[in-house]
PDB file of N, CA, C and O in Angstrom:
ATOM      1  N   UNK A   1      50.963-106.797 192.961  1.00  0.00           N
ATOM      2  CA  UNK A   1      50.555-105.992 191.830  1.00  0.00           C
ATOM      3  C   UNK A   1      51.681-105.016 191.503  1.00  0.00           C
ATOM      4  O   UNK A   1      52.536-104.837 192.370  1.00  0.00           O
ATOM      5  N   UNK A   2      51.773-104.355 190.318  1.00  0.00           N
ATOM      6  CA  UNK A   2      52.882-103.517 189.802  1.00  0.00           C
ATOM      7  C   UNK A   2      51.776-102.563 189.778  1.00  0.00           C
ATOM      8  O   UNK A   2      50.571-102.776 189.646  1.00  0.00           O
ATOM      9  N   UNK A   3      52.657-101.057 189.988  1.00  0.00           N
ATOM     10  CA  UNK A   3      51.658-100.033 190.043  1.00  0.00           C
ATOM     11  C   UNK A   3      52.501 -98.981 188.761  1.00  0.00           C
ATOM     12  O   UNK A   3      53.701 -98.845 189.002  1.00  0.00           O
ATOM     13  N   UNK A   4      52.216 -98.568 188.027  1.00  0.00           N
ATOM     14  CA  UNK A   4      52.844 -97.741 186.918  1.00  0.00           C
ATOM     15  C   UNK A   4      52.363 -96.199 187.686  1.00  0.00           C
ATOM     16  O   UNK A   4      51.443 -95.709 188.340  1.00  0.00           O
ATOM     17  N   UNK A   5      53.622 -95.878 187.119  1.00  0.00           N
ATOM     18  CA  UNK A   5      53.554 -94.526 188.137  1.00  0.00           C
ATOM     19  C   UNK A   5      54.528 -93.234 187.222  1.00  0.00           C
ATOM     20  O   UNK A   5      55.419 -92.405 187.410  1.00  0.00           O
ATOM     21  N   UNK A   6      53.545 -93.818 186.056  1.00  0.00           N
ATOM     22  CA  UNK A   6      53.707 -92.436 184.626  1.00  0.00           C
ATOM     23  C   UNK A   6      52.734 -91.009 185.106  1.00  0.00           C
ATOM     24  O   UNK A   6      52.837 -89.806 184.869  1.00  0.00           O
ATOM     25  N   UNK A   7      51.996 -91.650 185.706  1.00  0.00           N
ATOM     26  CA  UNK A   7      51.231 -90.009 186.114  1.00  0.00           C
ATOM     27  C   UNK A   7      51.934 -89.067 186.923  1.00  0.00           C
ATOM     28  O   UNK A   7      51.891 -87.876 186.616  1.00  0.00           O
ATOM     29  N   UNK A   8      52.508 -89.413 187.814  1.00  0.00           N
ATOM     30  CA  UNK A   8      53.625 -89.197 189.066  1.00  0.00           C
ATOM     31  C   UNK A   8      54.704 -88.799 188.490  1.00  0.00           C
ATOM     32  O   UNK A   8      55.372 -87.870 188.944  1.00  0.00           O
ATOM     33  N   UNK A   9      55.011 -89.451 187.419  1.00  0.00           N
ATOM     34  CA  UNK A   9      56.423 -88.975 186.791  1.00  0.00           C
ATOM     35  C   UNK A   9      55.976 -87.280 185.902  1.00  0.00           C
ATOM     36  O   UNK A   9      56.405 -86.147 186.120  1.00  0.00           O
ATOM     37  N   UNK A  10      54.976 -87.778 184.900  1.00  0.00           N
ATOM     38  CA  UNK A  10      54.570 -86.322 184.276  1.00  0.00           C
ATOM     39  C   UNK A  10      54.275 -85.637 184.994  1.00  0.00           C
ATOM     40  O   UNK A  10      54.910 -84.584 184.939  1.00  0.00           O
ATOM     41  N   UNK A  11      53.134 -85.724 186.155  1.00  0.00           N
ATOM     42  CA  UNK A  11      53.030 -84.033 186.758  1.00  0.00           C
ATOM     43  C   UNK A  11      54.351 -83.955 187.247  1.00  0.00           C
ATOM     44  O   UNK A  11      54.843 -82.882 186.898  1.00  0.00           O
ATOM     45  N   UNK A  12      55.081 -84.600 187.867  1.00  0.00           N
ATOM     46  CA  UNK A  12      56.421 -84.280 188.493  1.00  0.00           C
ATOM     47  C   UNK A  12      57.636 -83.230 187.339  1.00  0.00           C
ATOM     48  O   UNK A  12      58.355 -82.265 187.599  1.00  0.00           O
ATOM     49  N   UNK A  13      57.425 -83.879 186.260  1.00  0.00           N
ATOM     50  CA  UNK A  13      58.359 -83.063 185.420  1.00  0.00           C
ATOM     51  C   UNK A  13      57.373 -81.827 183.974  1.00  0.00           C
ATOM     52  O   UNK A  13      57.720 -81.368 182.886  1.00  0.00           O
ATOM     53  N   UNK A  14      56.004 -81.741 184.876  1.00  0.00           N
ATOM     54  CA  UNK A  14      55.425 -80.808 184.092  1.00  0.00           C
ATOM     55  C   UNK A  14      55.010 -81.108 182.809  1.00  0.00           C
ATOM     56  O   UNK A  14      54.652 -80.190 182.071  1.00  0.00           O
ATOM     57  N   UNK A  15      55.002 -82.538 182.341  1.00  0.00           N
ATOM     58  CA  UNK A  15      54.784 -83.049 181.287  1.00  0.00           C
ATOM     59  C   UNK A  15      53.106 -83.643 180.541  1.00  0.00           C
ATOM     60  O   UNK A  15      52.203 -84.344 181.000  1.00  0.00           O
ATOM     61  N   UNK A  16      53.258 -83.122 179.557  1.00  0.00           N
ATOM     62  CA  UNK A  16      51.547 -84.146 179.197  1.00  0.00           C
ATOM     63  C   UNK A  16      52.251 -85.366 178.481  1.00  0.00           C
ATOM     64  O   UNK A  16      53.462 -85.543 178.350  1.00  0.00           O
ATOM     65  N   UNK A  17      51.274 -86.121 178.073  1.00  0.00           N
ATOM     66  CA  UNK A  17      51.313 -87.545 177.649  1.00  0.00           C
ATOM     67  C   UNK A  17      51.586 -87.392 175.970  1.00  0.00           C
ATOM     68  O   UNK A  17      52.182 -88.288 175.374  1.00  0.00           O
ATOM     69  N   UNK A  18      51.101 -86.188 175.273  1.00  0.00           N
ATOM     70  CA  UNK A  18      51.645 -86.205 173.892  1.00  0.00           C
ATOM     71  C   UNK A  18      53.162 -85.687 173.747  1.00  0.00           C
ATOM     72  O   UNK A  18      53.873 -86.037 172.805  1.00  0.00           O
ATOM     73  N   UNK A  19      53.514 -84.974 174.588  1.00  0.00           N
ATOM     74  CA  UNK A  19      54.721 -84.570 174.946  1.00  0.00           C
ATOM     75  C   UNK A  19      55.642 -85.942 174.931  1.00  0.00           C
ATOM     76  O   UNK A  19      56.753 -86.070 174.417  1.00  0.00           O
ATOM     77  N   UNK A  20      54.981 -86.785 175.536  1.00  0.00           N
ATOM     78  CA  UNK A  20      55.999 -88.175 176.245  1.00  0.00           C
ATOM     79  C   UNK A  20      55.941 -88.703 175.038  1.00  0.00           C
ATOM     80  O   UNK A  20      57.065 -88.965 174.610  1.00  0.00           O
ATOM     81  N   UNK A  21      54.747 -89.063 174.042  1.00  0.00           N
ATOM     82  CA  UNK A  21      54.840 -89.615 173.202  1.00  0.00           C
ATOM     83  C   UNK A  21      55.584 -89.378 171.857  1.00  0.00           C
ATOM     84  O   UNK A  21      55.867 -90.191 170.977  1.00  0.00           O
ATOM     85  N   UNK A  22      55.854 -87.859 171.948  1.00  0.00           N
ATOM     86  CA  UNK A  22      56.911 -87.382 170.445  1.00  0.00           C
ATOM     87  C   UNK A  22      58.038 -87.795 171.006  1.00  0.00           C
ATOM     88  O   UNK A  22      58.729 -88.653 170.457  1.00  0.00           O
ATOM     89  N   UNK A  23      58.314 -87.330 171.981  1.00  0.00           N
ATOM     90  CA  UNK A  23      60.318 -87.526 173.097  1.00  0.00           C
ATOM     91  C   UNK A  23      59.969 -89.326 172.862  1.00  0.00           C
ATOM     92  O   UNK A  23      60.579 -89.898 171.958  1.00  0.00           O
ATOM     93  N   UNK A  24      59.320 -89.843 173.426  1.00  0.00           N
ATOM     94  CA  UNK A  24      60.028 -91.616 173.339  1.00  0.00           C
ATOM     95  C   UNK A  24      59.539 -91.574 172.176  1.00  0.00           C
ATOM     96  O   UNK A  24      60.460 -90.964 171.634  1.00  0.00           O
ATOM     97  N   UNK A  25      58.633 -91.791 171.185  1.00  0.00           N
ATOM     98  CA  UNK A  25      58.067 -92.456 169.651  1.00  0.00           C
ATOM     99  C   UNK A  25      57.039 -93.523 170.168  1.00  0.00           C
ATOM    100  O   UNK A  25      56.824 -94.472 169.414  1.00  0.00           O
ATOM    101  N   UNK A  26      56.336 -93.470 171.455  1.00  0.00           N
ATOM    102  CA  UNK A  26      55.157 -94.723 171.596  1.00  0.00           C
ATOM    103  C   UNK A  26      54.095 -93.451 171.649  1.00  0.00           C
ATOM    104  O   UNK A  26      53.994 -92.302 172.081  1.00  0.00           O
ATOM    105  N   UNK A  27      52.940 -95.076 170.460  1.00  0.00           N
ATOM    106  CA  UNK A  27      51.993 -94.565 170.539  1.00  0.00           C
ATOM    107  C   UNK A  27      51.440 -93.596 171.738  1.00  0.00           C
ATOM    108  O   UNK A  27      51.838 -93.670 172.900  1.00  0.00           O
ATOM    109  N   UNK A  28      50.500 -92.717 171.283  1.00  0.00           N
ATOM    110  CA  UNK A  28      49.675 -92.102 172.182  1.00  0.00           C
ATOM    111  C   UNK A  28      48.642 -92.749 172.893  1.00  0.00           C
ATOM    112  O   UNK A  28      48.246 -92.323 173.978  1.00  0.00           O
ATOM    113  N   UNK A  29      48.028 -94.090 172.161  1.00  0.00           N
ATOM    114  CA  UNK A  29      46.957 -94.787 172.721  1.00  0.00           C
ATOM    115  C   UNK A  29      48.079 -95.784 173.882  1.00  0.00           C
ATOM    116  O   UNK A  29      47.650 -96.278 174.925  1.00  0.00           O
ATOM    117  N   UNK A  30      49.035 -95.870 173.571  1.00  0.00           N
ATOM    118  CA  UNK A  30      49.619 -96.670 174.736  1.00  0.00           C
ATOM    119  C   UNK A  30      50.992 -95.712 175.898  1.00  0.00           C
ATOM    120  O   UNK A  30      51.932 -96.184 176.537  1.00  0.00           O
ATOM    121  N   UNK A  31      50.590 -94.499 175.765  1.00  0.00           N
ATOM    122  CA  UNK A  31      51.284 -93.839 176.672  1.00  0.00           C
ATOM    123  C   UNK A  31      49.463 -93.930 177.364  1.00  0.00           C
ATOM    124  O   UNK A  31      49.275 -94.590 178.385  1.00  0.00           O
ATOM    125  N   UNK A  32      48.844 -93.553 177.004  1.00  0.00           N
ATOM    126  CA  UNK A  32      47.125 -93.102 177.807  1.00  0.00           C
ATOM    127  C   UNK A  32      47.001 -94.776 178.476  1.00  0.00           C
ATOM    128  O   UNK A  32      46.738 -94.814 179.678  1.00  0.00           O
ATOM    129  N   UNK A  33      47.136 -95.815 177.923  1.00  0.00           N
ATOM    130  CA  UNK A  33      47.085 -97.204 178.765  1.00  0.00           C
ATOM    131  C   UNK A  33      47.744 -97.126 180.053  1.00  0.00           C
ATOM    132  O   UNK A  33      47.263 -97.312 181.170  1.00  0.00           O
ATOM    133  N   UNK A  34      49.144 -96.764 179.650  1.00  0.00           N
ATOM    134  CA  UNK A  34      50.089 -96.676 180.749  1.00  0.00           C
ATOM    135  C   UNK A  34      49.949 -96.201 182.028  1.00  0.00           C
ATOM    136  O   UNK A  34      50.106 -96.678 183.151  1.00  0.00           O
ATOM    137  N   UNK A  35      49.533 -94.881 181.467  1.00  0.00           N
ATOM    138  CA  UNK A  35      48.937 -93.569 182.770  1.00  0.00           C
ATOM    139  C   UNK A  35      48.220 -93.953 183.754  1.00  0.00           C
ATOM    140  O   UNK A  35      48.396 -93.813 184.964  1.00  0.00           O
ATOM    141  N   UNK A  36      46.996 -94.687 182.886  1.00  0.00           N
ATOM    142  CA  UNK A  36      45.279 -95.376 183.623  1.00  0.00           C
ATOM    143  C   UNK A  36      46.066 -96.628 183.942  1.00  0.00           C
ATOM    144  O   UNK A  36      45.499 -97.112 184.922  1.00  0.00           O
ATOM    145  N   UNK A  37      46.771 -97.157 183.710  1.00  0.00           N
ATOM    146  CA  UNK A  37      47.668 -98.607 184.441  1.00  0.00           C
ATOM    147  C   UNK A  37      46.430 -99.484 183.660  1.00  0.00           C
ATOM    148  O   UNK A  37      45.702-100.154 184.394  1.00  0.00           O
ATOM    149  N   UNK A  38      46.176 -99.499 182.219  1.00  0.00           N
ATOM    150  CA  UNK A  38      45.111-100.570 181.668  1.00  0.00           C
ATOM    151  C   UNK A  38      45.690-101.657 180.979  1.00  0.00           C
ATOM    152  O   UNK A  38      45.254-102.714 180.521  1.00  0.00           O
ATOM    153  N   UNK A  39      46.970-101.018 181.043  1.00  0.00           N
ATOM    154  CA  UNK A  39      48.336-101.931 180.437  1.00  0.00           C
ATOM    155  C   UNK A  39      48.041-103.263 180.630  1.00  0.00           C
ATOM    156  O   UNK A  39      47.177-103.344 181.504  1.00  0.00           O
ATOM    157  N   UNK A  40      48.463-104.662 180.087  1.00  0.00           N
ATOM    158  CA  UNK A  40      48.240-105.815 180.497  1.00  0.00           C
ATOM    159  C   UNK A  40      50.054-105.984 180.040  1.00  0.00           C
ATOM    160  O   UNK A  40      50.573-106.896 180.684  1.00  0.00           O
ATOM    161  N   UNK A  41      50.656-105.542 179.442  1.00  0.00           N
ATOM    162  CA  UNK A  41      52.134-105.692 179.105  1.00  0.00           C
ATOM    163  C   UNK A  41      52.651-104.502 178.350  1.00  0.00           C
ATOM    164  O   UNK A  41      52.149-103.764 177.503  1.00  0.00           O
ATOM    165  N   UNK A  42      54.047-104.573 179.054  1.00  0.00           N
ATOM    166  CA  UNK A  42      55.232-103.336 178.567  1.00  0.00           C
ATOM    167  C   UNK A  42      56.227-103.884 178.182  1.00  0.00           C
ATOM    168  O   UNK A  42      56.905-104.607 178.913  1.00  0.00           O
ATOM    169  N   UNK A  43      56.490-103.641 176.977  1.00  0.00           N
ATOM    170  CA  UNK A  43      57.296-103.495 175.969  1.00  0.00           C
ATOM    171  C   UNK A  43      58.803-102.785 176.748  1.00  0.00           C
ATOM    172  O   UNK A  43      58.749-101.576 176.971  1.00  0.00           O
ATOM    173  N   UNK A  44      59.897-103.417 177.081  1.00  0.00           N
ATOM    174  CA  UNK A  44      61.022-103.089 177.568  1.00  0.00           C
ATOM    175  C   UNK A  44      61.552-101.840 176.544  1.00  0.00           C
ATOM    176  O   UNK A  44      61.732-100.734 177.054  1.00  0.00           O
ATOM    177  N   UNK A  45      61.758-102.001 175.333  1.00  0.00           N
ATOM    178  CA  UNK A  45      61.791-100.500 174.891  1.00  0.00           C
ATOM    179  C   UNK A  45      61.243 -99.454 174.759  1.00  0.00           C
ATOM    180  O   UNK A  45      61.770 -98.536 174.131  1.00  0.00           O
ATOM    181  N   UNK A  46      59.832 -99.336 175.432  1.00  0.00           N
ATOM    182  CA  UNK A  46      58.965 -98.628 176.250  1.00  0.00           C
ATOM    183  C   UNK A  46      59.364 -98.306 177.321  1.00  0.00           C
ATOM    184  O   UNK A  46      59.318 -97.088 177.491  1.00  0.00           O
ATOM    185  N   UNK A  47      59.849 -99.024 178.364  1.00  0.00           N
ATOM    186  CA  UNK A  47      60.233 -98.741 179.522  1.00  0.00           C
ATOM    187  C   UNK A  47      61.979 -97.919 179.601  1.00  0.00           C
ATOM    188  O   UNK A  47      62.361 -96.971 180.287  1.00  0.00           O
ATOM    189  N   UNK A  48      62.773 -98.837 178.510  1.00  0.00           N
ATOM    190  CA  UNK A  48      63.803 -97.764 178.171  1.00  0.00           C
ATOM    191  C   UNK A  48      63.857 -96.446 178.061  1.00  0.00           C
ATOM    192  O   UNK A  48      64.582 -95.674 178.688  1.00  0.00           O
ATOM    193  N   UNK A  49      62.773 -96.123 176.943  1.00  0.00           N
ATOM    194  CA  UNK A  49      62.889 -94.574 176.245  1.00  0.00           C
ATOM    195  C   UNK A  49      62.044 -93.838 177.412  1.00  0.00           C
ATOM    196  O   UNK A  49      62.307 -92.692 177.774  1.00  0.00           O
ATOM    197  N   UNK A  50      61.197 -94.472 177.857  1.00  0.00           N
ATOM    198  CA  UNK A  50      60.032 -93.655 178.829  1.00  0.00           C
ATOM    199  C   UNK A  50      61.539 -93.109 180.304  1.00  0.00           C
ATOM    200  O   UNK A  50      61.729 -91.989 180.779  1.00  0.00           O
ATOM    201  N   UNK A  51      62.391 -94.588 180.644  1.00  0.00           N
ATOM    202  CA  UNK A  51      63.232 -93.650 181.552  1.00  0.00           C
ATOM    203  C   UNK A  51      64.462 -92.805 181.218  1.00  0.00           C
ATOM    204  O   UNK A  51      65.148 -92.020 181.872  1.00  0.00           O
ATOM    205  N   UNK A  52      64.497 -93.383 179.597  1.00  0.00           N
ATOM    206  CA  UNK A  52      65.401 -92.149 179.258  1.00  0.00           C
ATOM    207  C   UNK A  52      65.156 -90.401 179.249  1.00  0.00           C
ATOM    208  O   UNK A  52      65.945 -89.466 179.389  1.00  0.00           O
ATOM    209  N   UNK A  53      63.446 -90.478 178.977  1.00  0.00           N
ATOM    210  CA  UNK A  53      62.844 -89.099 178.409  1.00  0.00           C
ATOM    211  C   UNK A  53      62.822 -88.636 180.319  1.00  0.00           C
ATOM    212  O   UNK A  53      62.950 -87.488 180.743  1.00  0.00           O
ATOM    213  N   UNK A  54      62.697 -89.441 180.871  1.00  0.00           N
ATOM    214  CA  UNK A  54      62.677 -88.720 182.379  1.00  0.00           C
ATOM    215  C   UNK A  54      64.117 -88.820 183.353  1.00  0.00           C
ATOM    216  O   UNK A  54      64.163 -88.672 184.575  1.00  0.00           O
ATOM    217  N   UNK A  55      64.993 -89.048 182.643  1.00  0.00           N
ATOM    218  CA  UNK A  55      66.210 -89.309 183.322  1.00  0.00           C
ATOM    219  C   UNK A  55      66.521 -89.835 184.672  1.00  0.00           C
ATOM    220  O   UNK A  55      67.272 -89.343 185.514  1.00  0.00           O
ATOM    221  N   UNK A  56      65.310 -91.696 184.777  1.00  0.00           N
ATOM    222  CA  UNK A  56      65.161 -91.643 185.913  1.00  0.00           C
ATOM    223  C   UNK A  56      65.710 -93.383 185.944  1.00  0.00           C
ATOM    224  O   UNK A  56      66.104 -93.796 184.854  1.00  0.00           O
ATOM    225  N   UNK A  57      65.740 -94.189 186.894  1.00  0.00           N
ATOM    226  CA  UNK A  57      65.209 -95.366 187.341  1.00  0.00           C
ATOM    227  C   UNK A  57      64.261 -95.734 186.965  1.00  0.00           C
ATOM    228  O   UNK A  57      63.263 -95.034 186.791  1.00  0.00           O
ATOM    229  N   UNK A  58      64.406 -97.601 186.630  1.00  0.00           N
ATOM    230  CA  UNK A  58      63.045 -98.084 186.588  1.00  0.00           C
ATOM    231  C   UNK A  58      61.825 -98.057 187.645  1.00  0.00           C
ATOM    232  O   UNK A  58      60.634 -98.332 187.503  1.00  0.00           O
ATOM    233  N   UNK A  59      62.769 -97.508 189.052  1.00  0.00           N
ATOM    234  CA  UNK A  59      61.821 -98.024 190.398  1.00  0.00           C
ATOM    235  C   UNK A  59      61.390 -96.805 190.179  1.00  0.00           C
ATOM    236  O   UNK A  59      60.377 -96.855 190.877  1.00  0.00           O
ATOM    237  N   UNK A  60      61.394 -95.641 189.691  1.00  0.00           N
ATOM    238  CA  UNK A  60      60.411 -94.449 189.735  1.00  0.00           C
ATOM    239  C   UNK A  60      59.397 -94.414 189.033  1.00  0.00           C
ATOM    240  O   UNK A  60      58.548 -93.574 189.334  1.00  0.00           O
ATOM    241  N   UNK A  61      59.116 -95.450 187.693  1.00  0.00           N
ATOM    242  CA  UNK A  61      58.796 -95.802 187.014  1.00  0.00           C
ATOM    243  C   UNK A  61      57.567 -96.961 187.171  1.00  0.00           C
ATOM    244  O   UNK A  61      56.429 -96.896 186.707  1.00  0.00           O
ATOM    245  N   UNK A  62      58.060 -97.839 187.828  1.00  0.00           N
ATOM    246  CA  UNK A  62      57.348 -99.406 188.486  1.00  0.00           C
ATOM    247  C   UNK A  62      57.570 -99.219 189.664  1.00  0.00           C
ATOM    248  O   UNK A  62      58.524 -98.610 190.150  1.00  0.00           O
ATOM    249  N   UNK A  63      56.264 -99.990 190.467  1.00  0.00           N
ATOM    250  CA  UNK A  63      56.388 -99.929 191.912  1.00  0.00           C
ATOM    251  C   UNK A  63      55.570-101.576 192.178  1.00  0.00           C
ATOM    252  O   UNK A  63      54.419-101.756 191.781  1.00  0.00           O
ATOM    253  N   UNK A  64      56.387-102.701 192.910  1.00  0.00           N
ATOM    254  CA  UNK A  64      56.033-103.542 193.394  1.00  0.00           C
ATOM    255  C   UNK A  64      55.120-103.156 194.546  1.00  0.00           C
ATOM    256  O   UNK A  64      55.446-102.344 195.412  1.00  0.00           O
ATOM    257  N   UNK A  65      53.795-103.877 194.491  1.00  0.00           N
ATOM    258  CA  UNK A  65      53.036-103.546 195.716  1.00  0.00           C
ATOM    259  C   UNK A  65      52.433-105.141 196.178  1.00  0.00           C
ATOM    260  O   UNK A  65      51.664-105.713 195.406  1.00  0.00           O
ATOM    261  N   UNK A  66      52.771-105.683 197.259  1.00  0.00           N
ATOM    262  CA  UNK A  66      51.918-107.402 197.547  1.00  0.00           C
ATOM    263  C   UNK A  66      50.795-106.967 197.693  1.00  0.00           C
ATOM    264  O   UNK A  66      50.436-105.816 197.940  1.00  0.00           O
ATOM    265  N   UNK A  67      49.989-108.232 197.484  1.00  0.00           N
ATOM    266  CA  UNK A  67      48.258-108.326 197.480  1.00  0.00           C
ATOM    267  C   UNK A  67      48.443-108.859 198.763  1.00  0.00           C
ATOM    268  O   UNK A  67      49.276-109.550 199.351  1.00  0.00           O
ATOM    269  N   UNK A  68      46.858-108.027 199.106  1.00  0.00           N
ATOM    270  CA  UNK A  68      47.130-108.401 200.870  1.00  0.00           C
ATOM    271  C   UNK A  68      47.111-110.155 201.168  1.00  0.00           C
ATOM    272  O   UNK A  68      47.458-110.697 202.217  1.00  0.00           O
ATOM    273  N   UNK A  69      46.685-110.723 200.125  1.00  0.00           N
ATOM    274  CA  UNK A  69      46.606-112.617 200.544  1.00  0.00           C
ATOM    275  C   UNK A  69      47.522-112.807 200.283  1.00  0.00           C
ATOM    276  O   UNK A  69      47.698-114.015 200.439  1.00  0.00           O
ATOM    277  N   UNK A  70      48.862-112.087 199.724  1.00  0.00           N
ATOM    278  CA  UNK A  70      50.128-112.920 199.492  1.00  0.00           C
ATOM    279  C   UNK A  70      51.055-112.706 200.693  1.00  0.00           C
ATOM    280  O   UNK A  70      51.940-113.516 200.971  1.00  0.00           O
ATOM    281  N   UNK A  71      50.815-111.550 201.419  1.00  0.00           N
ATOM    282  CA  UNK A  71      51.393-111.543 202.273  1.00  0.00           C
ATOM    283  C   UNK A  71      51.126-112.013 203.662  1.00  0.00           C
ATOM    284  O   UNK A  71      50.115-112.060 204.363  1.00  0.00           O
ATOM    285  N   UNK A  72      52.813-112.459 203.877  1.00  0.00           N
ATOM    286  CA  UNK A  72      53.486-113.777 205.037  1.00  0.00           C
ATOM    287  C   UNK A  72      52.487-113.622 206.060  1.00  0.00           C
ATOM    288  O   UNK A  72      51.808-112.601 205.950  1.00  0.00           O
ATOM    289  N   UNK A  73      52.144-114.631 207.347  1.00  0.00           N
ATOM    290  CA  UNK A  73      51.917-114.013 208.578  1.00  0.00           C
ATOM    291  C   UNK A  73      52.689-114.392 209.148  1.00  0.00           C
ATOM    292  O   UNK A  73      52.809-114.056 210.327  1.00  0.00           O
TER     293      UNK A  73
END
């Protein structure tokens, strides 16, 4: 599973979600998807401007997590 980790990023830099949404230009209904992880797909120039407005990495951003049946024994 991918874990979106926009909530983590805003409280981290003191930010609300309309804030994020004037600085990048994405909707507000899909910065609020993002947050709640209701997302089913992200738009790479979403993910651009979102790590430009936080001056970060994508991995601060996205977090790979395995489902416990995928993982090896």
């Amino acid at each position: 599973m991918i874990k979106i980790k926009l909530s983590d990023l805003l409280g981290k830099n003191k930010m609300n979600q309309k804030t994020l949404s004037t600085i990048t230009g994405i909707r507000p209904a899909t910065i609020s998807k993002m947050y709640y992880e209701e997302v089913k797909r992200i738009d790479i120039k979403h993910l651009d401007n979102i790590c430009k407005a936080f001056n970060c990495e994508i991995s601060e951003l996205l977090e790979f997590i395995p489902d416990d049946n995928n993982k090896k024994k």
